[in-house]
C-alpha positions as CSV (number, residue, x, y, z in Angstrom):
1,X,-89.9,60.9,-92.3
2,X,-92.8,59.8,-89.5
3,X,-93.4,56.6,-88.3
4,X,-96.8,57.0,-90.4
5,X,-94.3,57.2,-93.5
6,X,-92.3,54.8,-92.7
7,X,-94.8,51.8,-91.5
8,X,-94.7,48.5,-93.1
9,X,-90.9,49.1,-94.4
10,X,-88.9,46.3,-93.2
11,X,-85.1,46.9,-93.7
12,X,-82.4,44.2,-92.4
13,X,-79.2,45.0,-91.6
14,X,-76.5,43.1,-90.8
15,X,-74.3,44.1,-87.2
16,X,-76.9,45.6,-85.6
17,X,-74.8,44.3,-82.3
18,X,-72.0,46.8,-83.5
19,X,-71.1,50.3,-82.9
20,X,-72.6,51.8,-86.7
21,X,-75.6,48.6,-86.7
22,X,-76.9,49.8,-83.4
23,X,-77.4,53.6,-84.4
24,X,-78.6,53.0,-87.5
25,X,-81.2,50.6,-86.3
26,X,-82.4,53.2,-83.3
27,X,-82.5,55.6,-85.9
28,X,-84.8,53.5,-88.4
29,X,-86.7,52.5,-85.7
30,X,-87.4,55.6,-84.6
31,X,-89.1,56.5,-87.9
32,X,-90.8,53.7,-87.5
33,X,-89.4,51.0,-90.3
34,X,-89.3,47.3,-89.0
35,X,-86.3,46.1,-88.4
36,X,-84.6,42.5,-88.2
37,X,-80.9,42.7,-87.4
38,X,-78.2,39.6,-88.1
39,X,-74.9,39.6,-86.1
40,X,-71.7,36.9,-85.2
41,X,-71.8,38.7,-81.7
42,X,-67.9,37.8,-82.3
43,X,-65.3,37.8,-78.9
44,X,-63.4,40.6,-81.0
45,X,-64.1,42.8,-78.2
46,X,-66.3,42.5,-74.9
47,X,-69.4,40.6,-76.1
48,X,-71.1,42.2,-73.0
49,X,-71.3,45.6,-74.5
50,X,-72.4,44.7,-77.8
51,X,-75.6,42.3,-75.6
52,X,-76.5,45.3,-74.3
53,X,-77.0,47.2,-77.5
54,X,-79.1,44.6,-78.6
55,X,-81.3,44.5,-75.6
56,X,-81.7,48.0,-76.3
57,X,-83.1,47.7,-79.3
58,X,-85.2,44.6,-78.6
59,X,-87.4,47.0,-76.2
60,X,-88.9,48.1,-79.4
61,X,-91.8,45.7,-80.8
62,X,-90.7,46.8,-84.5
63,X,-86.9,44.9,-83.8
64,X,-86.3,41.4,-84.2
65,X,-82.9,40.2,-84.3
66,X,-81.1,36.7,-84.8
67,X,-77.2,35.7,-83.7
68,X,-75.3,34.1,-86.6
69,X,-71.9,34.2,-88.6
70,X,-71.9,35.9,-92.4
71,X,-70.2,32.7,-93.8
72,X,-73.0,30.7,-92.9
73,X,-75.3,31.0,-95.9
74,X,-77.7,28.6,-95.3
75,X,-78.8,30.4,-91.8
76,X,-78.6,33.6,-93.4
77,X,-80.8,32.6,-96.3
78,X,-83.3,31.2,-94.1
79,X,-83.6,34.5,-92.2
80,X,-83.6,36.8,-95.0
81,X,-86.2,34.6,-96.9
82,X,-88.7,34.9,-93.6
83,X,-88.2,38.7,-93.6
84,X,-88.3,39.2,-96.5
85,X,-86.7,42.5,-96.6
86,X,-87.3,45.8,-99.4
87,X,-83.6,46.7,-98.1
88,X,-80.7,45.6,-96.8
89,X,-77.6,47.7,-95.3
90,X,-74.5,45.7,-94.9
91,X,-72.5,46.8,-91.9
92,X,-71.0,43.2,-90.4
93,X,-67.7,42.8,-90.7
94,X,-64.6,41.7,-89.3
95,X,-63.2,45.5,-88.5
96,X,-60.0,46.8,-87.2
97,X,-56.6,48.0,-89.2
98,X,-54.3,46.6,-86.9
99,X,-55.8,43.4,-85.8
100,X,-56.0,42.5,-89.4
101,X,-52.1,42.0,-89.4
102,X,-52.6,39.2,-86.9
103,X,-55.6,37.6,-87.8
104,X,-55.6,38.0,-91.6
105,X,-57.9,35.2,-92.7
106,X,-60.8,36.6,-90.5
107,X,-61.4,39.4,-93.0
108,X,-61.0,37.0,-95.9
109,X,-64.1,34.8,-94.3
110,X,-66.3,37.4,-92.9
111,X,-65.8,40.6,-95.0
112,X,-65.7,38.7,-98.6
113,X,-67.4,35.7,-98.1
114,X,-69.6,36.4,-95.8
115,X,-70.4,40.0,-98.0
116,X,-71.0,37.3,-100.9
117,X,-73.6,35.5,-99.2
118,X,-74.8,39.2,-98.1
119,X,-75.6,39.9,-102.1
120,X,-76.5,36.7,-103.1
121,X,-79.8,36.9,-100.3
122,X,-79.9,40.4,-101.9
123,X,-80.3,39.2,-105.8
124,X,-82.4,36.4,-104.7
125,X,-84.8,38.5,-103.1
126,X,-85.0,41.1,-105.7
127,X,-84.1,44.3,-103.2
128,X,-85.0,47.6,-103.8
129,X,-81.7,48.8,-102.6
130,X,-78.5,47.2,-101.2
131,X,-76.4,49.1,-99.4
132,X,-72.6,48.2,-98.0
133,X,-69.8,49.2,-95.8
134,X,-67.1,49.9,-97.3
135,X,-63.9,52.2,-95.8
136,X,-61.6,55.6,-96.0
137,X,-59.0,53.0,-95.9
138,X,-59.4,51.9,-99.6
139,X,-57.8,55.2,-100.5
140,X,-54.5,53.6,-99.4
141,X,-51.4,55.4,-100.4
142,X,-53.6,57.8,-102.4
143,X,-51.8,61.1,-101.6
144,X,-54.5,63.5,-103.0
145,X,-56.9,65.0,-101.0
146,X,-59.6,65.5,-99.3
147,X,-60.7,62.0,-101.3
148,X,-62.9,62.0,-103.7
149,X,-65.0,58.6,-104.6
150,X,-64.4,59.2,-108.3
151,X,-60.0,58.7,-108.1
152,X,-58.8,55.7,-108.5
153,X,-58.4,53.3,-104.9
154,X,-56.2,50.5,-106.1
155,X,-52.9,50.7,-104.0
156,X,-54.7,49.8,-100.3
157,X,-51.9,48.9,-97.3
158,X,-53.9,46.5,-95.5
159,X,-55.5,43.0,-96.0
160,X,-58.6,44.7,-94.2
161,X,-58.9,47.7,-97.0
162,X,-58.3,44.8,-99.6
163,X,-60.9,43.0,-98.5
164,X,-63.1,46.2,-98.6
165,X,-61.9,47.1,-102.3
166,X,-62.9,43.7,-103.2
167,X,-66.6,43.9,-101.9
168,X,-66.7,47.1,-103.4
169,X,-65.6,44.8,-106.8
170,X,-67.8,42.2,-106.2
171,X,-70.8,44.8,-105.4
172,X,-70.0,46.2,-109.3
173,X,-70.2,43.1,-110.6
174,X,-73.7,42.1,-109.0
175,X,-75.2,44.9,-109.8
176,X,-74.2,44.8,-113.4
177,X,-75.4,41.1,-113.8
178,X,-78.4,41.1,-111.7
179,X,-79.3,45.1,-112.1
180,X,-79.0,45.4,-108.0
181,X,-79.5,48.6,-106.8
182,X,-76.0,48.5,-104.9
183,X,-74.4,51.5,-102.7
184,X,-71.2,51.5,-101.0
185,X,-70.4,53.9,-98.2
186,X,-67.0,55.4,-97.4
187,X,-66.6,55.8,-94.2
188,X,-64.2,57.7,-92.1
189,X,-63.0,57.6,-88.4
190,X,-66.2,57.1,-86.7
191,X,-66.7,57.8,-83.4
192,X,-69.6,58.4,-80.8
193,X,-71.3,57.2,-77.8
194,X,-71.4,53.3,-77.8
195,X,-68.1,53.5,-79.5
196,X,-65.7,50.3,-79.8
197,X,-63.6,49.7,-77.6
198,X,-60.5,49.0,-80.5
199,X,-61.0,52.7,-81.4
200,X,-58.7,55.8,-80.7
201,X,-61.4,57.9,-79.0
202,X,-62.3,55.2,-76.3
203,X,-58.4,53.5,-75.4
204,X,-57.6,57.1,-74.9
205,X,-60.5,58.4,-72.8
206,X,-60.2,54.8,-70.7
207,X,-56.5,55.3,-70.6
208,X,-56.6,58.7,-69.3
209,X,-59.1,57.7,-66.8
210,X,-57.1,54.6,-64.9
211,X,-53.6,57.3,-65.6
212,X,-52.4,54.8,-68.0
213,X,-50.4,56.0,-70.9
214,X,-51.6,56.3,-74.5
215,X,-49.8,55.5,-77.3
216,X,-49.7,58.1,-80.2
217,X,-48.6,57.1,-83.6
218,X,-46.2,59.1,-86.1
219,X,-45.4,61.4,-82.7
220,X,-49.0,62.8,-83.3
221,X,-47.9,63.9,-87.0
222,X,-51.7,62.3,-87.9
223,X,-54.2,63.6,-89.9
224,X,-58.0,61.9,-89.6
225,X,-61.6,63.4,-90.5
226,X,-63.5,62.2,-87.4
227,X,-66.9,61.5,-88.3
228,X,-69.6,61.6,-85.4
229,X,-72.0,58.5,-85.7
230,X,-75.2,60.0,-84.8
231,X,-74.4,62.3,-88.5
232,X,-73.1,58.7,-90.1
233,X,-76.1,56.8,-90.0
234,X,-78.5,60.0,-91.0
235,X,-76.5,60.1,-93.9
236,X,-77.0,56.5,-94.3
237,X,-80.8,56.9,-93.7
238,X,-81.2,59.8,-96.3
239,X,-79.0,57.4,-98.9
240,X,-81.4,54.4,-98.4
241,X,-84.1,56.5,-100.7
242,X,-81.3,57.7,-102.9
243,X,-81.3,54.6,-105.1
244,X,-79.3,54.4,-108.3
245,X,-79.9,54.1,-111.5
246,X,-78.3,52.1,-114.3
247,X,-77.5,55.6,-116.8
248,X,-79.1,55.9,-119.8
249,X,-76.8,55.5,-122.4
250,X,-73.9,54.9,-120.1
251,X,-73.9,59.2,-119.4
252,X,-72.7,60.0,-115.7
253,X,-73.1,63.7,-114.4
254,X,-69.9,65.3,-113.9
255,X,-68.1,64.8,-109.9
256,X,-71.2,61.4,-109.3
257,X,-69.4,58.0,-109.3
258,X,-71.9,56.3,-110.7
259,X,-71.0,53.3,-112.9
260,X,-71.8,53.7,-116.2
261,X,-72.7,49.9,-116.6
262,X,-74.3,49.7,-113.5
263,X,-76.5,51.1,-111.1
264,X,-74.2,51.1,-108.4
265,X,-72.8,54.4,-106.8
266,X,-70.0,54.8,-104.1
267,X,-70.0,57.8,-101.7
268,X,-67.9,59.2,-98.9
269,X,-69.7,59.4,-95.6
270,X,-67.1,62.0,-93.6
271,X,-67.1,65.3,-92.2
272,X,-64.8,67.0,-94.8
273,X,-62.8,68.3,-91.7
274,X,-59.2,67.3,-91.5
275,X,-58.1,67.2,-88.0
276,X,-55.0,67.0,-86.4
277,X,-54.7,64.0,-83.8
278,X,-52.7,66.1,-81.1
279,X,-56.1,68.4,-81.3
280,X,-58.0,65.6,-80.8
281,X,-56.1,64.5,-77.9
282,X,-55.8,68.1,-76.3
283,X,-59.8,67.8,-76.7
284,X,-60.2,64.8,-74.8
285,X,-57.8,66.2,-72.1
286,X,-60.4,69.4,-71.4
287,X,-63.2,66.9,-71.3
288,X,-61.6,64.9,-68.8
289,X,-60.2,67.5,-66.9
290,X,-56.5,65.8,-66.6
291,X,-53.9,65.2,-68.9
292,X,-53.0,61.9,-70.9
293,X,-49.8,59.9,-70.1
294,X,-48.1,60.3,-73.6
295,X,-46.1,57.1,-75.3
296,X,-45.1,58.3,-78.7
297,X,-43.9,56.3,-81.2
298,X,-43.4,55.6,-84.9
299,X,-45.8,55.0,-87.9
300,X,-47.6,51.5,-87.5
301,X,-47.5,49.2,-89.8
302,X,-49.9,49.6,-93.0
303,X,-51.0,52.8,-91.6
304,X,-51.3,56.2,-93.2
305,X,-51.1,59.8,-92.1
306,X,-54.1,61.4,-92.9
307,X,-57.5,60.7,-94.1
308,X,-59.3,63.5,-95.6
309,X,-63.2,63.3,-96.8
310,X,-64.9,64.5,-100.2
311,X,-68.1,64.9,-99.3
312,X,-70.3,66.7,-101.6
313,X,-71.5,63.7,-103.5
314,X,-73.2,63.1,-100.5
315,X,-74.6,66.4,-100.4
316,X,-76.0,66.6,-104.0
317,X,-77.5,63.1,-103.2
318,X,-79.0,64.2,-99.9
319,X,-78.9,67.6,-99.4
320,X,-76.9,66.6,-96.2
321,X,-73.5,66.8,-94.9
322,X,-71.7,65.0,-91.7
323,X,-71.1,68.8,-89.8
324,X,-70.5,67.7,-85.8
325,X,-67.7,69.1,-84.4
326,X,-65.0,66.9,-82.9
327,X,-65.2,68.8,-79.9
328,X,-69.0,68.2,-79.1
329,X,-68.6,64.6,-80.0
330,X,-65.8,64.3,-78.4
331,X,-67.9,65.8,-74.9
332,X,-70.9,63.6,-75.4
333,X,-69.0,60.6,-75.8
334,X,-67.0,61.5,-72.5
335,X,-70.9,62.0,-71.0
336,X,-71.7,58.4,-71.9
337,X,-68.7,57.0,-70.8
338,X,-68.7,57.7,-67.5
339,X,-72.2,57.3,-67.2
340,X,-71.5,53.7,-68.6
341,X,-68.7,52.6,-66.7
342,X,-69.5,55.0,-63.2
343,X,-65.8,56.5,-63.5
């Protein structure tokens, strides 16, 4: 789409300080939508990096931005009432598998009632199109894959996936009641430049650097499909104009998991590429030119061994599918991390 197309559409999205929020914003911005991002700018991890995503995007006239937590509805009304927005793409949230068996009542207020307050702007405001984060981590001890968004996702390990399954709940319900146009969006391993610092790619690469060791789970018997962000938030973009439809007389084309009550979809965002974890690793060592340090150890709590993407939904919606390979995404995040950090 051109920025001639695309003028005069304003789109919030919430955690446009974040990893996904920030690329997705460039990316809309660069076609030329307006843009008004809301984020906690949360201590999580270093508040430094995500301030300087933001005053990336700030250099464009078409971003505006204000700093505030989810749970506070009456700041996040006000904002979304004086933008005004035709959509809005839920990405905030309190993230992380592992820090959510520490801090447990973090995802409880940010991810579901802070994703309430998220779809009650949205059905006040009549949206064209909500969209929301959701994650491969739903699947939980599914076993049979890749995943496909049409199985059932009800055994999650996790009080973070659980509080993603029940957004993805409280999404159905909404747009049932309210006839929202609501999407949810699997996603799986994401990785890139700009990356968090909580994920695998970056503790390894920063490990490897200072000749620390890295700790590998399940001895490296790990499965994921690493999805490169730069493919993420096309697929994103391309589903923002893919709006569903309640179905007329509750009929849903065969493999779509469109609700038959609602017009509310949920789709896998991956690259339908299972990858080994030791490959990864061995990756990361040829970019860096030295070997890791390697701690290995048992299965982490609540974690599961491999994570497997479905994503031709995607594809019949789109007519696009997540294809970078780990490899070159792998090598430009490398490239942006020394540049970043001069090591």
């Amino acid at each position: 789409m051109s920025k001639t197309h695309a003028n005069g559409r304003r789109i919030l999205i919430t955690g446009t300080a974040g990893f996904i929020g920030f690329h997705l914003a460039k990316l809309l911005l660069a076609e030329g939508f307006r843009v008004h991002g809301y984020d906690g700018m949360t201590d999580y991890y270093d508040v430094r990096l995500k301030q300087r995503r933001h005053a990336m995007l700030l250099q464009d006239p078409n971003f505006s931005m204000n700093e505030g937590m989810l749970e506070d509805q009456a700041l996040f009304d006000r904002i979304a009432n004086d933008f005004a927005p035709e959509v809005i793409v839920h990405l905030a949230a309190q993230a992380g598998v592992r820090y959510s068996l520490e801090n447990p009542r973090a995802y409880l207020d940010s991810n579901v009632i802070g994703t309430f307050n998220v779809m009650e702007a949205a059905r006040r405001l009549k949206v064209r199109h909500l969209l929301m984060a959701s994650t491969s981590s739903v699947y939980g001890a599914n076993e049979e894959m890749p995943f496909i968004e049409t199985e059932k996702a009800d055994t999650q390990l996790t009080i973070y996936a659980a509080t993603k399954k029940a957004t993805e709940s409280m999404g159905h319900a909404y747009a049932h009641l309210w006839g929202l146009p609501t999407t949810m969006f699997r996603f799986f391993t994401v990785y890139g430049t700009w990356g968090r610092p909580d994920l695998a790619l970056y503790k390894f690469v920063d490990a490897i650097l200072d000749d620390r060791p890295i700790d590998i789970y399940n001895h490296g018997d790990m499965y994921r499909d690493f999805t490169y962000v730069d493919d993420l938030v096309r697929a994103i973009r391309l589903l923002i104009d893919a709006v569903p439809e309640r179905p007329v007389d509750g009929i849903v084309p065969e493999g779509d998991s469109l609700s038959p009550v609602a017009p509310y979809r949920i789709v896998n965002i991956g690259n339908s590429d299972k990858v080994r974890l030791l490959d990864f690793i061995d990756a990361i060592e040829g970019c860096l030119g030295r070997n890791a340090i390697r701690n290995y150890m048992g299965m982490q709590m609540g974690d599961v061994p491999a994570t497997w993407a479905n994503a031709d939904l995607l594809q019949s919606l789109t007519g696009y599918r997540p294809q970078t390979d780990f490899r070159d995404g792998i090598a430009r995040f490398v490239e942006w991390f020394r540049e970043y950090y001069g090591k």
